[in-house]
N, CA, C and O of each residue as an XYZ file, in Angstrom:
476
protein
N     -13.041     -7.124    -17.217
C     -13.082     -6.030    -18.142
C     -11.834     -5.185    -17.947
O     -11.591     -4.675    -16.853
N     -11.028     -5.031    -19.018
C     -10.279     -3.474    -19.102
C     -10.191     -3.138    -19.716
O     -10.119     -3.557    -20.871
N     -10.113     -1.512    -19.013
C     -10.262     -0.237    -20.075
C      -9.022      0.809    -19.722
O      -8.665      1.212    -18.615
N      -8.607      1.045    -20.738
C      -7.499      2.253    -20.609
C      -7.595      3.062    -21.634
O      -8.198      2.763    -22.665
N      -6.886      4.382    -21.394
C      -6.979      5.624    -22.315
C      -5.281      6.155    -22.129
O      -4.461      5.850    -21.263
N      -5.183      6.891    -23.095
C      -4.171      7.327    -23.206
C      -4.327      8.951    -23.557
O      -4.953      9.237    -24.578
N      -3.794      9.974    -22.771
C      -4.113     11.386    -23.505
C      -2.960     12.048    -23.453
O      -2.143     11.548    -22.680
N      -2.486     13.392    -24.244
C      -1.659     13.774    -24.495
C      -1.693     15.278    -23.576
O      -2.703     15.793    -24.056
N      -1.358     15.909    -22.911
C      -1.494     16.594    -22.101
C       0.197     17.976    -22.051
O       1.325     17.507    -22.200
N       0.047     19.167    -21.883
C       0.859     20.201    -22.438
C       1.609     20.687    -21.168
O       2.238     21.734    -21.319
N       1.660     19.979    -19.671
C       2.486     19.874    -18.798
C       3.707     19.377    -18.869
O       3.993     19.064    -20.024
N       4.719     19.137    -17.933
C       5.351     18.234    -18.155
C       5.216     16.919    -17.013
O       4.360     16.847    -16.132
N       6.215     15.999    -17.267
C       5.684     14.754    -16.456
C       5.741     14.972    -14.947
O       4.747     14.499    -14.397
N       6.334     15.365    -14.379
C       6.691     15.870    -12.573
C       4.993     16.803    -12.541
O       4.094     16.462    -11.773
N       4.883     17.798    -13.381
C       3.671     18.376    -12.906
C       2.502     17.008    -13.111
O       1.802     16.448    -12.268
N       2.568     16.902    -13.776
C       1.441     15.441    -14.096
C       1.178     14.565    -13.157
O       0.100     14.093    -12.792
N       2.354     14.369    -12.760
C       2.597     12.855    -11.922
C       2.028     13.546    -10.264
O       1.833     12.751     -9.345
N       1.836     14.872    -10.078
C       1.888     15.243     -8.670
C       0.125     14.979     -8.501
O      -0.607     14.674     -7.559
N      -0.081     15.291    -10.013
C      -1.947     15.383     -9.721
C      -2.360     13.550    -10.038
O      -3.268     13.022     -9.395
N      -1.539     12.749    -11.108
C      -1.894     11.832    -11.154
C      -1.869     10.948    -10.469
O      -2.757     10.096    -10.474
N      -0.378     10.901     -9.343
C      -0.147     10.004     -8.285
C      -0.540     10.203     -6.843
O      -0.138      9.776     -5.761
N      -1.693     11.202     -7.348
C      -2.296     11.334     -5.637
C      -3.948     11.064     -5.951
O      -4.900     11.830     -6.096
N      -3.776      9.314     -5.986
C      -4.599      8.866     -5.904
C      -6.305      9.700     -4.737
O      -7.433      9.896     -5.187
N      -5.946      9.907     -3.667
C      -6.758     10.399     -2.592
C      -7.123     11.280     -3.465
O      -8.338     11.089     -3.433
N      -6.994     11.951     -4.080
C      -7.663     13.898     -4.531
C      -8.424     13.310     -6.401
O      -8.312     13.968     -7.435
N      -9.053     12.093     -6.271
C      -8.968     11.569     -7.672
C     -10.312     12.513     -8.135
O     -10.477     13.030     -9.240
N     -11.316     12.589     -6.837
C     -12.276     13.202     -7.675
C     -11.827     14.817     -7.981
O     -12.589     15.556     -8.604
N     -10.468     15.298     -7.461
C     -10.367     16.667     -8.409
C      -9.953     16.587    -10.042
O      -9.496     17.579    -10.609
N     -10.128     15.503    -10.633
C      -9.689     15.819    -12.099
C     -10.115     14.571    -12.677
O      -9.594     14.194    -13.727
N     -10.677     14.140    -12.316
C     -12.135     13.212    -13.332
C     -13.416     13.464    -12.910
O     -13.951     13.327    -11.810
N     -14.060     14.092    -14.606
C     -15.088     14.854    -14.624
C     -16.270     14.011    -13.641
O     -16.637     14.629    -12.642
N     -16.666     13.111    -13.796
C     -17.749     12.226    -13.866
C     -17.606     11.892    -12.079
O     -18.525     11.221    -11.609
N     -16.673     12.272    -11.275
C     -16.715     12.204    -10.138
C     -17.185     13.655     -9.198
O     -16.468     14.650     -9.302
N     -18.153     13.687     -8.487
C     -18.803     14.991     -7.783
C     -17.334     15.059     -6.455
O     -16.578     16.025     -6.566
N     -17.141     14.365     -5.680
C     -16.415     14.270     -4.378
C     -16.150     12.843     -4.481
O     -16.427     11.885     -5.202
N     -15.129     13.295     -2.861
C     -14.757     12.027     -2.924
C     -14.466     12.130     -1.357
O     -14.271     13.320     -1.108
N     -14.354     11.308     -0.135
C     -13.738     11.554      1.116
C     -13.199     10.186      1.488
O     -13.704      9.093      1.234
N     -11.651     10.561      2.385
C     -11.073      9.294      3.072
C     -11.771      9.100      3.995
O     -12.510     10.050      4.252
N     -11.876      8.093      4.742
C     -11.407      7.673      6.127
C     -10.721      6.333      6.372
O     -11.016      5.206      5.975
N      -9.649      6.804      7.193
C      -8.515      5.872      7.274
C      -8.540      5.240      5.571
O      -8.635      6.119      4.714
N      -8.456      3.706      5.047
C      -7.796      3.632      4.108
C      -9.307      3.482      2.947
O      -9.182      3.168      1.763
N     -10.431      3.734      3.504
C     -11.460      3.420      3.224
C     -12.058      4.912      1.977
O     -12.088      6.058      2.424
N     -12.364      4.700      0.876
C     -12.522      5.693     -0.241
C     -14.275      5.978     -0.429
O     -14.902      5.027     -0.897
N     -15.006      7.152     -0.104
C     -16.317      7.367     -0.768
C     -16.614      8.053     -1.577
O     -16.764      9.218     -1.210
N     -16.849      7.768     -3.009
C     -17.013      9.031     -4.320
C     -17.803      9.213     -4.556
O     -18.256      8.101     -4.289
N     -19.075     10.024     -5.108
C     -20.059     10.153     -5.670
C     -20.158     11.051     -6.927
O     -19.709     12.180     -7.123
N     -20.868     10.234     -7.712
C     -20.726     10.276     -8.593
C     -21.401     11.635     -9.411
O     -22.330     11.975     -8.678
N     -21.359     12.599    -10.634
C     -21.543     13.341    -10.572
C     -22.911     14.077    -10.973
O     -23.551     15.058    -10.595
N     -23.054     12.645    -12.353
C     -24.316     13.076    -13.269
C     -25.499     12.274    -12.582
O     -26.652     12.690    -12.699
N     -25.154     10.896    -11.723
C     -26.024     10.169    -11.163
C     -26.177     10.537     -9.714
O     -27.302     10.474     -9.217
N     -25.232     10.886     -9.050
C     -25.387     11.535     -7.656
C     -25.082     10.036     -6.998
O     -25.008     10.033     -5.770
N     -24.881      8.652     -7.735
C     -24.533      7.142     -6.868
C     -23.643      7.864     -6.076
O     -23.216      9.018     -6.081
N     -23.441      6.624     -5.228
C     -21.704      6.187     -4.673
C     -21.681      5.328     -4.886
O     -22.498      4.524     -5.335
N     -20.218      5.287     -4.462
C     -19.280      4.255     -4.484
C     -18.362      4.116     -3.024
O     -18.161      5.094     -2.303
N     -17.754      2.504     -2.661
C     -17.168      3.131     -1.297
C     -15.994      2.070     -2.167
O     -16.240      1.382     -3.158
N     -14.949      2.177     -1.587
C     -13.702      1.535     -1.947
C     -12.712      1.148     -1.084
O     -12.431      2.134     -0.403
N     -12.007      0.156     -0.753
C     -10.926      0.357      0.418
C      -9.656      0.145     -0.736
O      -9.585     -0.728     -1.601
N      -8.426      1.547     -0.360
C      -7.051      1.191     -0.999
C      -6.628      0.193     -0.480
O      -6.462      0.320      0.733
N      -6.335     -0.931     -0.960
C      -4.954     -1.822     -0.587
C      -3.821     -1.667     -0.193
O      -3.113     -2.214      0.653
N      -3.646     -0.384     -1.304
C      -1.696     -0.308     -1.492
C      -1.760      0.646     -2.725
O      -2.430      0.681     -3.757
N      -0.886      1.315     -2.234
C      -0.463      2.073     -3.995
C       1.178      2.481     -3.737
O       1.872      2.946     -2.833
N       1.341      1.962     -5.233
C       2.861      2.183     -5.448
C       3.107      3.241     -6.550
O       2.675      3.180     -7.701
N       4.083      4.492     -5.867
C       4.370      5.089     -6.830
C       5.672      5.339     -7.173
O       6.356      5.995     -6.387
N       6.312      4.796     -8.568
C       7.604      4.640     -8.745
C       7.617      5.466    -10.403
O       7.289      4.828    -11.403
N       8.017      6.860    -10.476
C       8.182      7.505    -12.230
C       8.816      6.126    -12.905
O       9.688      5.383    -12.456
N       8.205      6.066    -13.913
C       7.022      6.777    -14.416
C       5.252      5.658    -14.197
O       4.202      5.991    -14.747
N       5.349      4.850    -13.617
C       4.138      4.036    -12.970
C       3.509      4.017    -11.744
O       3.961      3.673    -10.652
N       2.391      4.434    -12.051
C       1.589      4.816    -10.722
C       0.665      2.847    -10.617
O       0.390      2.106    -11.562
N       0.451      2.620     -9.156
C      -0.109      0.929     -9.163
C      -1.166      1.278     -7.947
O      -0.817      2.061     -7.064
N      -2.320      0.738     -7.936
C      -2.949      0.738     -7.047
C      -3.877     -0.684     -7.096
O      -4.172     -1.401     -8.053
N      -4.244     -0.792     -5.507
C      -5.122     -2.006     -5.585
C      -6.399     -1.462     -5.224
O      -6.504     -0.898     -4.135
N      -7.349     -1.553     -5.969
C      -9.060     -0.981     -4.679
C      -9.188     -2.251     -4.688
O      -8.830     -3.045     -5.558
N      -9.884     -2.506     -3.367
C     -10.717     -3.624     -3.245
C     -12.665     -2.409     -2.910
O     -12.828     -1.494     -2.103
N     -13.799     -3.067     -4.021
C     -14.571     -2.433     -3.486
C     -15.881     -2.844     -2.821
O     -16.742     -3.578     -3.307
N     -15.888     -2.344     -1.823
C     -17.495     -3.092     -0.769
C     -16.404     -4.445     -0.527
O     -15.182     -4.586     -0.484
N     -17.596     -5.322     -0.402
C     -17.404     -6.293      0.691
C     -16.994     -7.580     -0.416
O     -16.679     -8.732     -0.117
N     -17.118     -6.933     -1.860
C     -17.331     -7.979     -2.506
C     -15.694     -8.859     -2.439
O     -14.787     -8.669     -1.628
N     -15.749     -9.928     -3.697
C     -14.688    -10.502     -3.768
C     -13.651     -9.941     -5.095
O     -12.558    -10.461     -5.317
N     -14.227     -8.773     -5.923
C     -13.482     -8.156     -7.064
C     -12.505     -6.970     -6.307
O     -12.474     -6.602     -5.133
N     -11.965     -6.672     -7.135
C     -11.151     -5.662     -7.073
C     -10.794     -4.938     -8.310
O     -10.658     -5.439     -9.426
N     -10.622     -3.369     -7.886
C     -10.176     -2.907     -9.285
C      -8.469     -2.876     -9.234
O      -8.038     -2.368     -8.200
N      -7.587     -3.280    -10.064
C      -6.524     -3.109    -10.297
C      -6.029     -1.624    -11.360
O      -6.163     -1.375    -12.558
N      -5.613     -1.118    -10.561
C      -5.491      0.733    -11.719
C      -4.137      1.103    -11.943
O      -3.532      1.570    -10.979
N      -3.414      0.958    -13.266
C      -2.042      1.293    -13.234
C      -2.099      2.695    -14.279
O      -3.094      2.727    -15.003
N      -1.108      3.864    -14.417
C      -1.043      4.975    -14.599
C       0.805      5.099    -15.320
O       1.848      4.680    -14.819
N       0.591      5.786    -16.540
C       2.357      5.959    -16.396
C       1.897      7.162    -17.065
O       0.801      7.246    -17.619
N       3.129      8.489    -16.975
C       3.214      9.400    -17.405
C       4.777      9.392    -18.094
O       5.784      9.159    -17.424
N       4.788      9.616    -19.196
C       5.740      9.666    -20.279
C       6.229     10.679    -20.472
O       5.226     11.372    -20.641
N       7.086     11.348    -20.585
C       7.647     12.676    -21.753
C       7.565     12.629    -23.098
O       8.419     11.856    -23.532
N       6.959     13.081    -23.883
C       6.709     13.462    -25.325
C       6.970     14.912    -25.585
O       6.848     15.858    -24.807
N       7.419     14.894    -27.048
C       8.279     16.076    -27.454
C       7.645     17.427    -27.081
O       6.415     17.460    -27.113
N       8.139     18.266    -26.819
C       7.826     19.565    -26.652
C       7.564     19.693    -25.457
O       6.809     20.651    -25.287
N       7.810     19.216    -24.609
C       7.743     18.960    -22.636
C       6.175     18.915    -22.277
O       5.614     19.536    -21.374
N       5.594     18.004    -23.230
C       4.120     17.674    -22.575
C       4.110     15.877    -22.391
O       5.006     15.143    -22.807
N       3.404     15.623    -21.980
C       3.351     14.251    -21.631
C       1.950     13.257    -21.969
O       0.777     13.587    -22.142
N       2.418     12.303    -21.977
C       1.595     11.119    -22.097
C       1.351     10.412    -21.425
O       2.181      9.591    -21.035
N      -0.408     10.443    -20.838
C      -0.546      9.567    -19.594
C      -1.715      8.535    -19.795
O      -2.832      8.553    -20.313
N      -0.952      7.663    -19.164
C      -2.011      6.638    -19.843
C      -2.557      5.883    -18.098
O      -1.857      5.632    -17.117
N      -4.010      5.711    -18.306
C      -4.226      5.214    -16.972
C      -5.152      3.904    -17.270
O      -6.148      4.143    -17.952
N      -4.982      2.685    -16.895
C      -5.776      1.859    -17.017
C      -6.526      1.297    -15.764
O      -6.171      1.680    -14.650
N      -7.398      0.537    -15.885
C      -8.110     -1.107    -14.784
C      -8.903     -1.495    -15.302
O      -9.544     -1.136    -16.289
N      -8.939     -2.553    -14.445
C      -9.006     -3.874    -14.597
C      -9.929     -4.609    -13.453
O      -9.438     -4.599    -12.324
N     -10.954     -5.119    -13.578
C     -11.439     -6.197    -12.377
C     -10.275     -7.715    -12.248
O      -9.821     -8.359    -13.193
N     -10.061     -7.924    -10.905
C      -9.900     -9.122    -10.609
C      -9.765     -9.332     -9.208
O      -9.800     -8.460     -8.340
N      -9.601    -10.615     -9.047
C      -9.902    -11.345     -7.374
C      -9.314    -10.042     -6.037
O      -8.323     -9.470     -6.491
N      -9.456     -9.836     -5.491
C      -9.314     -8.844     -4.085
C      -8.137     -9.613     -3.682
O      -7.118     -9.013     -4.022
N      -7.914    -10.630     -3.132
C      -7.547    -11.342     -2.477
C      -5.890    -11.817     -3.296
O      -4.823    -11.578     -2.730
N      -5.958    -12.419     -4.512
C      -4.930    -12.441     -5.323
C      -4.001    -11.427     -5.305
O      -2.854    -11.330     -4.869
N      -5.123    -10.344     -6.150
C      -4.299     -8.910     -6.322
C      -3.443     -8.239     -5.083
O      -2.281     -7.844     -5.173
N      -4.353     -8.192     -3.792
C      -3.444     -7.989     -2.841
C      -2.100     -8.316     -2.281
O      -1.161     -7.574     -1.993
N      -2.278     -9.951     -2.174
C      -0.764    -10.521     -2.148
C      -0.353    -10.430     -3.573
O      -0.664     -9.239     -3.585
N       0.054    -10.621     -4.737
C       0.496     -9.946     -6.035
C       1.139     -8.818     -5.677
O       2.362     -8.951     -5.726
N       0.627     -7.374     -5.210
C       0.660     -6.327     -4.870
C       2.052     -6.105     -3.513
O       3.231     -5.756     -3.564
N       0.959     -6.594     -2.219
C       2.477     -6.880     -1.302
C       3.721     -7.667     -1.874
O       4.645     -7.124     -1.270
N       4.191     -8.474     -2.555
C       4.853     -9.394     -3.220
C       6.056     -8.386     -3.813
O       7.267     -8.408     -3.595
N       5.154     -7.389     -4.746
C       5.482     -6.374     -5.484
C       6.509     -5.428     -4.869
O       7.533     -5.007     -5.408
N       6.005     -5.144     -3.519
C       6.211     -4.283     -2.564
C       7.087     -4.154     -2.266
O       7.751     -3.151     -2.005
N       7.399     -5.926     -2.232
C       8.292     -6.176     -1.059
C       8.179     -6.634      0.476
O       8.985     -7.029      1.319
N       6.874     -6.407      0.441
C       6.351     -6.753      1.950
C       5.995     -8.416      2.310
O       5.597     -8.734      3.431
């Protein structure tokens, strides 16, 4: 499955990119997330209207203006979410950010990802 959105937003891209590319602080600015806490590379969110969780481990995240890349791998399973992010400049110094993911293999995506890296 993927899903992406695109919204138009009255910042400009540097302010954008500081809240969008810090993946760790995600539950401060998506509604539908209550919290969220690290440990080491390991992610727990709960959710806001259901009170679930979720646990997640980051892979890797790359942040290069204007594309934000991340790998979750989540639980123990064998999926992964793949989440890419770009923030644009559009006229009048507000921006366009578009954030998508994607399920696929944990294992793929990771090396894909290091590959990416460079590592």
């Amino acid at each position: 499955m993927n899903i992406a959105e695109t919204k138009t937003c009255g910042a400009g891209p540097a302010s954008v990119w500081e809240v969008v590319g810090d993946v760790e602080s995600v539950a401060t600015w998506i509604p539908a997330l209550e919290s969220r806490h690290l440990d080491g590379d390991v992610r727990y969110v709960t959710f806001a209207y259901s009170g679930g969780e979720a646990t997640e481990r980051i892979e890797g995240v790359r942040r290069q203006l204007p594309l934000l890349e991340a790998v979750l791998a989540k639980g123990a399973s064998d999926l992964a979410r793949y989440v890419t992010g770009t923030v644009i400049p559009v006229d009048g110094g507000a921006s366009a950010v578009t954030l998508g993911t994607f399920a696929t293999d944990v294992v793929a995506a990771a090396e894909e990802f290091r590959a990416g890296a460079g590592a």
